[in-house]
C-alpha positions in Angstrom: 266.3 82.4 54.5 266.2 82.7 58.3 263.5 83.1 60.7 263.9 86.9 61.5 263.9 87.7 57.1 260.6 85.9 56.8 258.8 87.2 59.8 259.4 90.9 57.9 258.5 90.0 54.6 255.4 87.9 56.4 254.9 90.9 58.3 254.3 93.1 55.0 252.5 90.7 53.5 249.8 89.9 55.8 249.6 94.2 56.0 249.3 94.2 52.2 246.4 91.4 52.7 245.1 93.1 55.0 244.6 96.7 53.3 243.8 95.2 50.3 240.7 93.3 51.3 239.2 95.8 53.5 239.0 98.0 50.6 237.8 95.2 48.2 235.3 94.6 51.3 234.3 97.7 51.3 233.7 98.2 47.6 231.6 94.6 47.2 230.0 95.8 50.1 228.0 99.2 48.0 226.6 96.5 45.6 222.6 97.0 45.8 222.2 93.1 46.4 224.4 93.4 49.4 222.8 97.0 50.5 218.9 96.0 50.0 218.8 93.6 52.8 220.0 93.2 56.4 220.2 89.7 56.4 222.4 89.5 53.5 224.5 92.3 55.3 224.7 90.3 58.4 226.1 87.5 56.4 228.5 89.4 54.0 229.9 90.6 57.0 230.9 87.8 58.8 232.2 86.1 55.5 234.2 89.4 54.7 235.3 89.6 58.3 236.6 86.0 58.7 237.6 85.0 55.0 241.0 87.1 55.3 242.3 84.3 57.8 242.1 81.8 55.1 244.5 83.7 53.1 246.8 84.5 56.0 246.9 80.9 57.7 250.0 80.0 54.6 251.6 83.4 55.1 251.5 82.6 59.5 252.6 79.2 58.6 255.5 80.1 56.7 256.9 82.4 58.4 256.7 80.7 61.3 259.0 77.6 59.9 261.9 76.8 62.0 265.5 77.8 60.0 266.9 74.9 58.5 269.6 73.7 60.2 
């Protein structure tokens, strides 16, 4: 597969990752654990804000890969 195939289907992917944990963000984030305190809010939010990159970092990787030769 060349370079320009898997930067497109990388491309989709990290939008489907993308869409698909904000909304699973969104819905953890109405539990009444998560709602009753701010601290707790304060650190949901910066896990739920940074824990998408851990996910993306193989799809980056990959589609970064030179094409083999």
């Amino acid at each position: 597969m060349n370079i320009r195939t898997r930067k497109l289907i990388g491309t989709i992917a990290l939008l489907v990752l993308a869409i698909v944990w904000s909304l699973m963000a969104m819905a953890i984030a109405q539990a009444p654990l998560i709602v009753e305190s701010k601290w707790v809010q304060v650190a949901y939010y910066a896990v739920a804000g940074l824990g998408w990159v851990a996910p993306a970092m193989p799809i980056v990787t990959w589609m970064s890969r030179p094409d083999p030769q």
